[in-house]
N, C-alpha and C positions, 0 to 999 in steps of 0.2 A: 504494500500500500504506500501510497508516494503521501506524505502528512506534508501540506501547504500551509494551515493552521494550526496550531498549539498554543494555547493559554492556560492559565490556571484561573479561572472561576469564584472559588471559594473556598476557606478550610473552616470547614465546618465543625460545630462538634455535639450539635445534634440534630432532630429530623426537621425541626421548621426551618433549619438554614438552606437542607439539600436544594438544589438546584429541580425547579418542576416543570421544565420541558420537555418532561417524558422520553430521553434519548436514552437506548440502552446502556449500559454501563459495566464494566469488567474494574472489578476490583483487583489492588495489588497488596500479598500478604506476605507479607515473610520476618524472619530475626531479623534485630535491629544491627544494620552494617553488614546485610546479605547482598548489598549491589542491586536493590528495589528502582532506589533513584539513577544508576546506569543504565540499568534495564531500562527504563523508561526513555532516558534521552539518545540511547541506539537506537531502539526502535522507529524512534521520530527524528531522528538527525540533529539533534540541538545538542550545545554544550552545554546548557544547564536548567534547562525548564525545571526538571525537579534536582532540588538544592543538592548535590552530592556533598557528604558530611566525613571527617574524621572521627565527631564526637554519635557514640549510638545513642538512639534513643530520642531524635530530634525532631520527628513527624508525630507532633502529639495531638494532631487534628484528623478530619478525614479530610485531603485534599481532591478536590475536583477537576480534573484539567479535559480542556473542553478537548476534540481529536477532528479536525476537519469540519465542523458544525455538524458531526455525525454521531458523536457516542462521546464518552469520558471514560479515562481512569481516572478512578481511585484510588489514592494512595491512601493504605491504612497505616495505622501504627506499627512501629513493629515491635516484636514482640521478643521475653528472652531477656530483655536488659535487665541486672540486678540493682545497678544506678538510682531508680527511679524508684518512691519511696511507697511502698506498698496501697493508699490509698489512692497514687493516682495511676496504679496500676489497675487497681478496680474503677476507675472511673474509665479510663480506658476500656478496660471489658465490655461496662457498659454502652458505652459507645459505639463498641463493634459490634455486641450483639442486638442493639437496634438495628443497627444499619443493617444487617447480616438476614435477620428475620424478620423483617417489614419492610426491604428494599423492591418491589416490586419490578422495578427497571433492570435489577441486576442480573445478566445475562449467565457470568461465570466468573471465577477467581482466579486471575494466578497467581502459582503458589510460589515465593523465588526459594530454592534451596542451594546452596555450595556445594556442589558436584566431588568435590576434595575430603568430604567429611562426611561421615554416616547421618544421616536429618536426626534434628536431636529430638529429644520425648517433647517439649516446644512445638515442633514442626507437624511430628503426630499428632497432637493435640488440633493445631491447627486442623490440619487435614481432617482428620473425624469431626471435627466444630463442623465444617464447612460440608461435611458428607449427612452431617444428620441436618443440617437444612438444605437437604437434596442438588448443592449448588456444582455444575459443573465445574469439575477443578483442572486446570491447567498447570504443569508443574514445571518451570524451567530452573534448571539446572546448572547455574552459572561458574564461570572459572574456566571453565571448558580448556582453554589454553594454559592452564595450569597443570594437569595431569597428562603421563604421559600415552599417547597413541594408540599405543595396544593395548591398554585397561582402561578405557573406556566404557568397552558393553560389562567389565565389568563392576565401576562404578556407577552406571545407568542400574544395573540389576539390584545393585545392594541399594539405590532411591525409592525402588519401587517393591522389592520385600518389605522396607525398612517400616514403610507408608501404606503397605499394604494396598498397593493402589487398584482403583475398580478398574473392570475393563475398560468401561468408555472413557476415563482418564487417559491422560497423554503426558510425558516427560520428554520435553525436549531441550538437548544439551544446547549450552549458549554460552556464548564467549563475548561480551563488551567491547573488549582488544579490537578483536578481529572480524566481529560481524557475524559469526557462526550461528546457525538456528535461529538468526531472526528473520530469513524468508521464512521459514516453519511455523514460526510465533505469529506473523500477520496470518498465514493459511488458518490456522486454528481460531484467531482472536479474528478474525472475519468469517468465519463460520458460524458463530455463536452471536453474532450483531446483525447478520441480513437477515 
């Protein structure tokens, strides 16, 4: 998909703020300093629509970024960080599980996990969250240019034990670097919006 527009909207941080012009919407979930905000600005050719951070824990709203005047992501919180002081981690929850369970526009999730590292009980959790409100999950897999060549199918394999992933789930490995899996990632994330 060729993105000619990208803005950011709104960060929200509950339902009367979301944005109601009914476009569908693909949320982004993952640990905090999983390459959420890379992932986004690869996908879309920008150097920074979403703020790339050294500090985790810095997406403490639900960001809206408009995609062509066609659909949004989401950017959720991420999750995982021990930084952050236990109360406004539950405010956080709450946060995501409004969004999560009365998002009506929400088309599918993707999930970002680090391809380099088994998904932690964090990432699990995620995933079953997002499988018990029946929500397509799309799982990319970043780093990709980090491990080596030949063990790939076999850190794809150990993503998708790990996660227990449903059939109709997809993991697709992706590299920020170098562009990898993100004609894959439009294929998938334009399937679930037309």
């Amino acid at each position: 998909m060729k993105v000619t527009d990208a803005e950011i909207i709104i960060s929200a941080v509950s339902e009367k703020q979301y944005p109601n012009d009914r476009l569908p919407e693909i949320a982004l979930a993952g640990r905090s300093n999983v390459g959420k905000s890379s992932f986004i600005n690869k996908l879309i050719n920008r150097k920074n629509l979403a703020r790339t951070s050294s500090k985790p824990g810095k997406t403490q709203t639900l960001n809206f970024y408009k995609i062509n005047q066609q659909f949004y992501f989401v950017d959720v919180p991420g999750y995982g960080y021990a930084k952050v002081s236990k109360k406004e981690r539950e405010k956080w929850g709450q946060m995501m599980e409004e969004y999560f369970s009365l998002r009506d526009t929400l088309r599918a999730t993707v999930l970002v996990v680090d391809l380099r590292h088994k998904p932690t009980e964090d990432d699990v959790m995620m995933y079953d969250f997002l499988k018990y409100y029946e929500l397509p999950v799309i799982v990319i897999a970043t780093k990709l240019d980090k491990i080596p060549k030949n063990k790939k199918g076999t850190y794809i394999k150990r993503v998708v034990d790990t996660l227990e992933l449903e059939p109709e789930d997809t993991v697709i490995p992706f590299s920020a670097e170098t562009g990898v899996g993100k004609e894959d990632a439009w294929h998938h994330i334009r399937s679930k919006i037309s």
